[in-house]
C-alpha positions in Angstrom: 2.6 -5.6 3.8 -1.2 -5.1 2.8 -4.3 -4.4 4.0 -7.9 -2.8 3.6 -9.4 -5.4 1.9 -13.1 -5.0 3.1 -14.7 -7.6 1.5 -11.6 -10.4 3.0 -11.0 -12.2 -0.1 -7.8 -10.3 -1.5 -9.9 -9.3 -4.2 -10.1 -5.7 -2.7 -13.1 -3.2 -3.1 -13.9 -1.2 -6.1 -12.0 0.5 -8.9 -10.9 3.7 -9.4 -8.9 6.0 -12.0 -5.2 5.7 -10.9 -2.7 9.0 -10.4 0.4 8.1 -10.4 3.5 11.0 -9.6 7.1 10.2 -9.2 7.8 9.7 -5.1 10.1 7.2 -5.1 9.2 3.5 -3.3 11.7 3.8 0.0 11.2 1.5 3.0 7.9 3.3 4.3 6.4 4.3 1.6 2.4 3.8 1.2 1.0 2.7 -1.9 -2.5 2.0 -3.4 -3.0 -1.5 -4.7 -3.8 -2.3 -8.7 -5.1 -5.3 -10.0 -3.7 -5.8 -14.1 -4.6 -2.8 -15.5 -2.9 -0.1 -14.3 -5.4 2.5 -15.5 -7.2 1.8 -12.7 -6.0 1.8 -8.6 -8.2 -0.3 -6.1 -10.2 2.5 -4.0 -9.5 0.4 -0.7 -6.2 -1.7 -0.3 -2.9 -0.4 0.7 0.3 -1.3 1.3 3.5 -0.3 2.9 6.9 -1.2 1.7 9.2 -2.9 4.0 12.6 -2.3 2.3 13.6 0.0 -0.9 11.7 -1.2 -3.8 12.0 1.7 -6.6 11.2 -1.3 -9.2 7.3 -0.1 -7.8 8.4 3.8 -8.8 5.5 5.1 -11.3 3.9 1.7 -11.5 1.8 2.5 -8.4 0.5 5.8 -6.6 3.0 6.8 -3.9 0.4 8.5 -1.0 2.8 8.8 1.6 5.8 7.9 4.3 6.2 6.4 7.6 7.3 8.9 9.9 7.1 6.4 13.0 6.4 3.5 14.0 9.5 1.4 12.1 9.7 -1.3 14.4 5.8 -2.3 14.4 6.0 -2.3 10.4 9.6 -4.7 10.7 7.6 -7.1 13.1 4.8 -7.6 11.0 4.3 -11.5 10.0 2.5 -13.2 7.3 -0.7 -13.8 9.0 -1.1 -10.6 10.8 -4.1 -8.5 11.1 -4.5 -4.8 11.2 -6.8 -4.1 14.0 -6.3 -0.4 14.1 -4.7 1.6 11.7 -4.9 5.7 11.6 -3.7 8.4 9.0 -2.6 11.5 9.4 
């Protein structure tokens, strides 16, 4: 799933050097969106993998791991919106 798109359009906001490192893409993981050039990372959207995807492994920044909150990520639907969202 994906989110923090500010501007609504799935285009994203702006771009930004990417740092990539070699945590591995589990169910969980956040990442940092990309558009084609994987120099650069989008500085806004993010998304969270739903099920072991390690073909994602140093092709995009790895920033963190669920640590709760499973069952709210599996009932997420095409369609959803994020109306709150926090990081710690």
């Amino acid at each position: 799933m994906q989110g923090g798109d500010p501007k609504g359009t799935g285009t994203g906001g702006e771009r930004v050097p990417s740092e990539y490192n070699d945590l591995a893409f589990k169910t969980g993981a956040f990442g940092i969106a990309r558009g084609q050039d994987a120099a650069f990372n989008n500085d806004s959207q993010f998304f969270v993998v739903k099920r072991d995807s390690d073909f994602l492994n140093k092709q995009y920044t790895n920033f963190g791991q669920l640590t709760s909150g499973k069952d709210v990520v599996d009932g997420v639907k095409v369609g959803d919106k994020i109306k709150t969202i926090r990081v710690e």
